[in-house]
ROTI-493118 format. One record per residue: x, y, z of N, C-alpha, C in turn. Coordinates in steps of 0.1 Angstrom, whole numbers, plus 2048, in hexadecimal, padded with zeros to 3 digits. Each point is the difference from the previous one (the first is absolute). Layout:
% ROTI-493118
XYZXYZXYZ...
% end
This chain:
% ROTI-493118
CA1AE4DFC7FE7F77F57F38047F97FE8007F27FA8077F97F07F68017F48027FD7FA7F47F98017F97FC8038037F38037F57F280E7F880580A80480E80D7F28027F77FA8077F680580B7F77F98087F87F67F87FD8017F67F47FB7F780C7F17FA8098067FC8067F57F98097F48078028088108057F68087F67F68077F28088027F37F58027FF7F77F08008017F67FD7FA7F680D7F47FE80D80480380A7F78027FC7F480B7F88048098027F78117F37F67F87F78057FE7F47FA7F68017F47F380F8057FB8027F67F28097F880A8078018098097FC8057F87F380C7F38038067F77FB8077F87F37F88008067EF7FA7F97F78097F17FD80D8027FD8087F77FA8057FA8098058068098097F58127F77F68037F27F97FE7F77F58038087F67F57FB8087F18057F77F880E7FB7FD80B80980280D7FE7FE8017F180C7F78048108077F68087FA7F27FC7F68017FA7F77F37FD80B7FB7F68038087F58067FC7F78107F680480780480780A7FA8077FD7F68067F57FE8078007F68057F77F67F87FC8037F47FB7F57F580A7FA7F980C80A8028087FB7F380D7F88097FE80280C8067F18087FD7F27F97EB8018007FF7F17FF8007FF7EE80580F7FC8007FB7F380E7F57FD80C8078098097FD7FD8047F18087F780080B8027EE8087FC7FD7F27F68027FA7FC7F47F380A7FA7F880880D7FB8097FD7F780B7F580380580680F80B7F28047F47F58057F37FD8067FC7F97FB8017F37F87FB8097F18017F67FB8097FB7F480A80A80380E8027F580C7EE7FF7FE7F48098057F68007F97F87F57F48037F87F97FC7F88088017F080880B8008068047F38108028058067F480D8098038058067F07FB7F47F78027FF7F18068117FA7F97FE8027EA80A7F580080D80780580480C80380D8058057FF80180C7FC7FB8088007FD8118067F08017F87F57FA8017F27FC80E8047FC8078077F780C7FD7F980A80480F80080B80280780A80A8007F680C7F77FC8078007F780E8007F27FE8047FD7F27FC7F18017FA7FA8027F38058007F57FA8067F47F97F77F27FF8037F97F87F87F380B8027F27F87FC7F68097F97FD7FF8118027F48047F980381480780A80980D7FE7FA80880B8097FC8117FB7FD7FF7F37FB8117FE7F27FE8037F67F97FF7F47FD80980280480D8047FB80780980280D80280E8078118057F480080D8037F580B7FE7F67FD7F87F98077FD7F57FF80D7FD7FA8027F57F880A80480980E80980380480680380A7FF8138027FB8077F57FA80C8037F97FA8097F57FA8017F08008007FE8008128087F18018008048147FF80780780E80880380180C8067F48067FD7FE8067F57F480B7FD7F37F88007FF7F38027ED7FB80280580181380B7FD8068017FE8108028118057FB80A7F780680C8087F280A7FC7F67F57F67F88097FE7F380880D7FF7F880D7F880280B80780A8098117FD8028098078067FE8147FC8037FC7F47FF80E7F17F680A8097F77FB8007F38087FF80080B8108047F680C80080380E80C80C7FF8117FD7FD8068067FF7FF8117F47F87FD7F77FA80B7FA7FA8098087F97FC8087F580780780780880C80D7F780880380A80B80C8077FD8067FE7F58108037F87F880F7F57F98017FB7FE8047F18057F57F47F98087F380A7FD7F98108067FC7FE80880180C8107FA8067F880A8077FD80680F7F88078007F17FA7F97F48028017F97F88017FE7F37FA8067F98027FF7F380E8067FA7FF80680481380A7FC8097F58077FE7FB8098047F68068057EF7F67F37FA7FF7FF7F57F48038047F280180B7FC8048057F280C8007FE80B80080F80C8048008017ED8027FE7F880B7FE7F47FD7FC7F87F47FC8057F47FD7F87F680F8037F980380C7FE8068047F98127F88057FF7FD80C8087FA8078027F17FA7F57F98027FF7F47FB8007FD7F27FE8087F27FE7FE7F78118007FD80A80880780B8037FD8037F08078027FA80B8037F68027FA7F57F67F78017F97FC7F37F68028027F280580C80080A8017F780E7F77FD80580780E80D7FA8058067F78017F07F58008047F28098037F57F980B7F880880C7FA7FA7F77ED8037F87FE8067FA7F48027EE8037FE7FC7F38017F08018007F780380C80D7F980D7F580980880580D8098098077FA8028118017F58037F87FF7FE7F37F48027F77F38008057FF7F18077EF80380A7FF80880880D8048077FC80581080180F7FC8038067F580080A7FD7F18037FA7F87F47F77F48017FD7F580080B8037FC80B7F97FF80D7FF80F80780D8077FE80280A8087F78097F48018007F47F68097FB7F37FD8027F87F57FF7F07FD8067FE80280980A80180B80280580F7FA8107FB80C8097FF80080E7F67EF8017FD8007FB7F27F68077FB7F27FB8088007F680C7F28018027F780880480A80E8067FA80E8057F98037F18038027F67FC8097F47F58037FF7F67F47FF7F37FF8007F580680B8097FB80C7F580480B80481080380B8057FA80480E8067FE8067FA7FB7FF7F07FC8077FC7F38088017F77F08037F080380080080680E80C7FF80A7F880B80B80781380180A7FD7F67FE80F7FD7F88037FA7F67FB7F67F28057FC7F98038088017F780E7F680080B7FE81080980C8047FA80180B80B80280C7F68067FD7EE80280F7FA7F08027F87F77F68017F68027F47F580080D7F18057F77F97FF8067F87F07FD7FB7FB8077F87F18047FB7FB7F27F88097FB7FA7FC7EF80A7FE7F680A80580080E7FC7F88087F28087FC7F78038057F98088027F27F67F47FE7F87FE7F67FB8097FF7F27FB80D7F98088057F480F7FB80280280B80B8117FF8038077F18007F87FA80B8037F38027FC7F67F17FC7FF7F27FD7FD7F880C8047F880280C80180C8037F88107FF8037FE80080F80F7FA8028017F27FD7F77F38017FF7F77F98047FB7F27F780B7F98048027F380E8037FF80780A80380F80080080B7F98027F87F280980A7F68047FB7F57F57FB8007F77FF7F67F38058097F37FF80C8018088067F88108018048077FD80C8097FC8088057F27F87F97F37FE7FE7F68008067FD7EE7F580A7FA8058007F180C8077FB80480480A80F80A7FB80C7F48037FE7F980D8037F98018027F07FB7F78037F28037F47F68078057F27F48067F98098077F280C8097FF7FF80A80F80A8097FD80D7FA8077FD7FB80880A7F780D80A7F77F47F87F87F68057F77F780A8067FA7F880D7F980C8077F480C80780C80080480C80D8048088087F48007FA7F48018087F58058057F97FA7FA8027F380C7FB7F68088087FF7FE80F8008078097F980F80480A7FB80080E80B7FE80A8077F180A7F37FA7FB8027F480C7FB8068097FD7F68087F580180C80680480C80D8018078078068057FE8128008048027F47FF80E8017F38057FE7F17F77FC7F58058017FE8008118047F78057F880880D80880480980E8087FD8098078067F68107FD7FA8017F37F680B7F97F27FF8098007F58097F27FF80480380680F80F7FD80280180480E7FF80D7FE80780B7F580180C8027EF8078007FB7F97FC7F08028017F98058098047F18097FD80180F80680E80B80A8007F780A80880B7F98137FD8007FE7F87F880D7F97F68038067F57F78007F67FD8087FC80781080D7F78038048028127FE80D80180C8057FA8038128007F48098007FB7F97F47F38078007F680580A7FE7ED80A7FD80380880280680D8087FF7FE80980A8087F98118028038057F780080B7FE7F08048007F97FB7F87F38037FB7EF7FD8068037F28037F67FA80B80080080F7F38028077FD80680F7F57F28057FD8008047FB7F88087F38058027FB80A8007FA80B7FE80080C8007F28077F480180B7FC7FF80C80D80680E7F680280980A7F38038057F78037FA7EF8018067F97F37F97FB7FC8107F57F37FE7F78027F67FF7F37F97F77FF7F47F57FC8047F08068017F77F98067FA7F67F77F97F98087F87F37FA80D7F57FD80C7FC8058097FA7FF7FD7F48078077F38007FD7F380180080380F7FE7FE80A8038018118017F380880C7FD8077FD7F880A7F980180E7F67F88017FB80480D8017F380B7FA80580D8007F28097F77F87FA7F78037FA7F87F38008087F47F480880A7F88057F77F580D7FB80580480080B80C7FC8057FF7F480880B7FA7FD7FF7F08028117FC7FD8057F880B80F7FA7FC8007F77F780C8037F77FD7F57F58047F48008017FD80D8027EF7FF7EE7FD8077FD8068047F17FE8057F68017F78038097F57F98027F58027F37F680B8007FE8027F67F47FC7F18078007FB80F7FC7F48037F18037FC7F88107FF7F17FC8007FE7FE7F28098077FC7FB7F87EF8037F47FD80A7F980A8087F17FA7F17F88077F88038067F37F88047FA8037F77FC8037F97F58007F78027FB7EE7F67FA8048037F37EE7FA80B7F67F98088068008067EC80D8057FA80880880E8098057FA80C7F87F98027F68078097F57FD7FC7FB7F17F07FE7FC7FC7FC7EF8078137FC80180980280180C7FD80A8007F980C7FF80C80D7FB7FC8077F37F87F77FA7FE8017F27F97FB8077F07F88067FD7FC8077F580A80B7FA80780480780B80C7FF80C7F97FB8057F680B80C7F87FD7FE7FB7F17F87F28007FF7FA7F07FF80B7F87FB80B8007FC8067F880C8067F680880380A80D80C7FD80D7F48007FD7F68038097F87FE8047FE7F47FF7FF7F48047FA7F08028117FD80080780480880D7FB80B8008077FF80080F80A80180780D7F67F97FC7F37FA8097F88008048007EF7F68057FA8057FD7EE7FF8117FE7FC80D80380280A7F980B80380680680180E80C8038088067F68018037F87F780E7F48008047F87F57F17FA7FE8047F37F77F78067F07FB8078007FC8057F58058007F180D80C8028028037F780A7EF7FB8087FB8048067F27FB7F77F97FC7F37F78047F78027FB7FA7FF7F07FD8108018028057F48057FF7F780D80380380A7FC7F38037F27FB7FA7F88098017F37F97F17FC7FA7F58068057F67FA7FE7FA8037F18068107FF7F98087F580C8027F780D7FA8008108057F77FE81280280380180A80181180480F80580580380A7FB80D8058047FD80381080C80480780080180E7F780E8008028057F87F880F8057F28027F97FF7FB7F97F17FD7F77F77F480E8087F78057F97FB80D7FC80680B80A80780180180D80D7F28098018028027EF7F68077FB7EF7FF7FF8017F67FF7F47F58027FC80280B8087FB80A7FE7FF8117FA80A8058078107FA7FA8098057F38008017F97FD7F47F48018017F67FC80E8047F78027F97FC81280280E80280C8058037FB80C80E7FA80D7F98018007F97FA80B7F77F27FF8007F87F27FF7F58018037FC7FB80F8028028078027FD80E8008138028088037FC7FC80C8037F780B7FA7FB7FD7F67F68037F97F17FE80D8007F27FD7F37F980780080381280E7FF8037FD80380F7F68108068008087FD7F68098037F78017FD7FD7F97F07F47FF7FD7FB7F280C8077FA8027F97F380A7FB80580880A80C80D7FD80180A7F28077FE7FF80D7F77F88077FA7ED7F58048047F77F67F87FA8037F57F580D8107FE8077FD7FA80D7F980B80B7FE80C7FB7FC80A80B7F18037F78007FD7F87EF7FE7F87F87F77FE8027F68047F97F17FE8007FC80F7F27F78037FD7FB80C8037EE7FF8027FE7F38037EF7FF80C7FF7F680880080780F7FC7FC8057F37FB7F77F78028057F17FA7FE7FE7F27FA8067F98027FF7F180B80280080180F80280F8077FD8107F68027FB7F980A80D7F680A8007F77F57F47FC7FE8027F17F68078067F17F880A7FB8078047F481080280380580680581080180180A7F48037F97F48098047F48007FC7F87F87F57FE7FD7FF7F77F08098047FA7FB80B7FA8008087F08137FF80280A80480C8088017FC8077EF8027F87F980A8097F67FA7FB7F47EF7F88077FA8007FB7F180C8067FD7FF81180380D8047F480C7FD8058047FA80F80E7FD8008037ED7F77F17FA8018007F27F78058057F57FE80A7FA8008007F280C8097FC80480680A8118087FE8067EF8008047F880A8067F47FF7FD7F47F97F07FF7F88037F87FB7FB8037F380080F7F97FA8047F580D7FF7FB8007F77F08108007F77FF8087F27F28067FF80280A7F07F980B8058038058097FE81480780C8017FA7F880C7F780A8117FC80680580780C8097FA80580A80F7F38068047F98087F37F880B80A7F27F88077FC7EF7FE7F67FD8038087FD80E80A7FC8078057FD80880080E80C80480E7F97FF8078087F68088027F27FB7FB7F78078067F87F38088027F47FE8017F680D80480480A80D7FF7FF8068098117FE8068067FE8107FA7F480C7FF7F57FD8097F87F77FD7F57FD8047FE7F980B8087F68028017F980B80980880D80A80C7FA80180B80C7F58078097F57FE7F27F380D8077F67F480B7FF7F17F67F97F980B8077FF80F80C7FD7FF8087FF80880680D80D7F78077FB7FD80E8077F57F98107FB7F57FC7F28038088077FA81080C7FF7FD8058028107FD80F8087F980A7F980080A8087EF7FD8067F87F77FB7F27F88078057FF80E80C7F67FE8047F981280580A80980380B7FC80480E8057F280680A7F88027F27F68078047F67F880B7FF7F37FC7FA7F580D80980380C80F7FD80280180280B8008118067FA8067FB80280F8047F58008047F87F88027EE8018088007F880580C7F98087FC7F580F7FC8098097F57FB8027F88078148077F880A8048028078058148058078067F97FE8097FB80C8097F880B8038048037FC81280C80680580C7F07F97F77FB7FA80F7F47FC7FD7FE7F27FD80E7FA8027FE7F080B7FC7FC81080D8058087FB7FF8097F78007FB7FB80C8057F37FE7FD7F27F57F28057FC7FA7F67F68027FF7F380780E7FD8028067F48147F87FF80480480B8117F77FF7FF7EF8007F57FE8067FF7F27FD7FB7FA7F37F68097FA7FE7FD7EE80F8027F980880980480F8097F88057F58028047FA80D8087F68027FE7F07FB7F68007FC7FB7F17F88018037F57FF80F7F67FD8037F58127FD7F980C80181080C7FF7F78077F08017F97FB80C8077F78037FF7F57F87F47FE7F97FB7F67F88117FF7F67FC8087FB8088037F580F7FD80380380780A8127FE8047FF7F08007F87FB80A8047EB8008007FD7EF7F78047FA8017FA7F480C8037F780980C7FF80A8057F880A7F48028067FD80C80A7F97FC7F57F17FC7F97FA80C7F87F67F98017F97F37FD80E7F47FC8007F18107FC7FC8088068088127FC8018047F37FD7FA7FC80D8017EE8047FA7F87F77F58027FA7FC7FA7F78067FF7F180380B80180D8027ED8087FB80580A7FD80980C7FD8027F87F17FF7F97F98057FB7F18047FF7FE7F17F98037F58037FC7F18068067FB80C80380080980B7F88077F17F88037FF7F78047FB7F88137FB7FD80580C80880C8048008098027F57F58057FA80680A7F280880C80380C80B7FC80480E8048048037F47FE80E7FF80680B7F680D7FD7FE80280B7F88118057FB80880180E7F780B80780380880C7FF7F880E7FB7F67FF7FD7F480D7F48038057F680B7F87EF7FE8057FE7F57FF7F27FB80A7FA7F67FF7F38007F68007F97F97F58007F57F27F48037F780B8027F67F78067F68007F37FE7F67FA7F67FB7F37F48098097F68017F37F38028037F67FE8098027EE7FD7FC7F380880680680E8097FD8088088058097F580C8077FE80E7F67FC8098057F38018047F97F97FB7EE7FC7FB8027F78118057F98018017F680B80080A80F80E80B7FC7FB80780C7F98078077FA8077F67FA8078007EE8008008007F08037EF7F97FD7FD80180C8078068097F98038117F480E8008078067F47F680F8017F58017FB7F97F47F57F38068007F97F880D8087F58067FC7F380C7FB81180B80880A8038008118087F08027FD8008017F57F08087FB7F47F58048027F58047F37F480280480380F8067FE8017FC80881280180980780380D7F47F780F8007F07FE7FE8017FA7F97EE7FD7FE7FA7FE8058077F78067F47F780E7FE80A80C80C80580380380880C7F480E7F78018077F97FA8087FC7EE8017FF8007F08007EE7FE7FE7FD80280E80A7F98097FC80281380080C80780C80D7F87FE8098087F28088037FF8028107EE8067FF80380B7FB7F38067F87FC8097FB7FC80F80C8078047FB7FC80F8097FA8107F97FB8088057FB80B7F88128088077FE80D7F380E8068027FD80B80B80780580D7FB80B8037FE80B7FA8048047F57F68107FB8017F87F07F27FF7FE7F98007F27F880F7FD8028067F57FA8097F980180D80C80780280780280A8067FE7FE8107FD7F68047F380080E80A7F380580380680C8057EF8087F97F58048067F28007FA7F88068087FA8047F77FB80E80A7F28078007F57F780A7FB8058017EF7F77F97F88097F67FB7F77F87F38018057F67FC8027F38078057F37FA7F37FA7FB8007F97F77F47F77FC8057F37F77F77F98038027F47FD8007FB7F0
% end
């Protein structure tokens, strides 16, 4: 073999060495892009679910609500089984399972084939997130850790907004049936992918990569009882939960209807609107984390994102002369405050002992979703409790303004006890400011 084939077969293994990190990260971001999408696609599903199941605003509260379990009761499970499985088998695994289930909720001929199919996807996609960030753990080096994990984030609120404006225009344009028959072939795509393309790890070790060692080793029911003792973490997770709750519940569900009554918006002009949350959610989320790794006093920051955002959800619900565009740079905005759930992140990623970060970190995850799921059908029960029993042409149920305003008066009530919880969380310095590590100090 000549030089120059030697030369260009080393320069192949080299470009080839360069792009296999990124291709596999990429795959496994665009899992939690696509959990997002079915996520939160019942939001621009609602009045043709109500028509199709016969049902009411509690029963698609309900069905909707019913992602959330499986995936908040699988998020501690997730992490253990990542660790002794890989990801590259599970994930190819759950991608073929979503893709499974989205076809069944397609399919389904009652409301609760329809949940149990929604169950089995939050089941599914709870891997996404945690599998992805630990193929980072093992294809990147350590300093790309934060970035990566910022940006897969970002992809699951850009996940989130596809799954309002664009999800809207499929669903009228096919009915919601055949949009997520299109979401299964997604998944299925996906699977293959991973199949074929992702390892578990790379062919030569990447140094400086995240490492498990004994000292950080700890069973995770031992771990998570040491975090269930300790009251900061619990205000931690109480700051996470309220916080992310009035998105979880009005940008992924009750939003966009909403909208259309509050502001006279077409279904896709509301859709449209909505997007704005995750769009600035994902904007603001890396700039947050960004931030949380530069600052040694984080409670301004906590209070600004729980104030500041529950003015702007007062004033989305009870502002009556916002413009379209004064409306959607409200949203906009209140995405980026509403970012500062990546604070309760970064607090629980410096509990001492570090060997039960992880577990402190699924106990923030798991408050940050749960709030939210009780309240979706909740906001349900409460429209159905004043519904008026007005219906469409079509047999929708037509909830007045009043009606909506009513149920929806629980979510800035979210943000007064993000605040409170947010003024209690103790203050800690970040471990690495300006280049130089440090332990976390609690102070008073």
């Amino acid at each position: 073999m000549s030089n120059s084939s030697i030369s260009l077969v080393q320069l192949d293994e080299k470009v080839f060495e360069w792009w296999r990190p990124w291709a596999v990260w990429a795959l496994g971001a665009s899992f939690f892009l696509f959990e997002y999408v079915v996520r939160v696609s019942p939001s621009v599903m609602a009045p043709w679910l109500i028509q199709d199941f016969h049902t009411n605003a509690l029963g698609v509260g309900t069905l909707s609500g019913l992602y959330y379990y499986p995936y908040v009761l699988m998020q501690l499970p997730v992490g253990a089984m990542v660790d002794r499985y890989g990801s590259h088998r599970l994930l190819t695994i759950m991608t073929a399972l979503c893709a499974l289930a989205c076809v069944m909720f397609a399919q389904a001929s009652s409301l609760w084939l329809a949940g149990l199919a929604r169950m089995l996807i939050g089941f599914a996609t709870a891997f996404a997130f945690v599998g992805a960030l630990k193929l980072v753990t093992v294809w990147f080096p350590i300093e790309k850790f934060a970035l990566l994990a910022g940006c897969t984030q970002a992809l699951g609120m850009i996940g989130g907004a596809i799954g309002e404006a664009p999800m809207s225009y499929v669903v009228r344009s096919l009915g919601w049936q055949e949009a997520t028959l299109w979401c299964s072939l997604l998944f299925l795509i996906l699977s293959v992918l991973f199949a074929l393309l992702v390892r578990d790890h790379p062919p030569k070790p990447v140094s400086n990569t995240l490492k498990k060692t004994p000292e950080n080793s700890l069973g995770m029911i031992a771990g998570l009882m040491m975090v269930l003792k300790r009251k900061d973490m619990w205000i931690n997770a109480g700051f996470a939960g309220f916080l992310y709750a009035s998105s979880a519940a009005f940008a992924e569900l009750w939003g966009v209807t909403f909208l259309q009554h509050a502001y006279h918006l077409s279904h896709q002009q509301a859709a449209n609107a909505a997007v704005m949350i995750f769009i600035g959610w994902g904007c603001g989320g890396p700039l947050t984390g960004w931030l949380a790794g530069k600052v040694s006093k984080r409670r301004p920051l906590r209070m600004l994102s729980s104030v500041g955002g529950g003015l702007l959800m007062t004033l989305i619900l009870y502002g009556n002369d916002l413009s379209y565009l004064s409306l959607m740079v409200i949203l906009f905005v209140y995405g980026v405050l509403n970012s500062g759930l990546m604070l309760a992140y970064a607090t629980a990623g410096e509990v001492e002992p570090r060997k039960v970060a992880g577990s402190s970190i699924a106990f923030s995850n798991m408050a940050s979703v749960i709030v939210g799921a009780i309240l979706q059908p909740v906001i349900g029960w409460l429209l159905d409790w004043h519904w008026q029993g007005a219906v469409d042409a079509l047999g929708h149920r037509i909830y007045t303004l009043e009606t909506l305003r009513f149920g929806l008066c629980v979510l800035p009530v979210c943000f007064v006890f993000a605040s409170l919880f947010a003024w209690f969380v103790p203050e800690s310095n970040p471990w690495i400011c300006h280049g130089q590590s440090k332990s976390p100090k609690t102070v008073s």
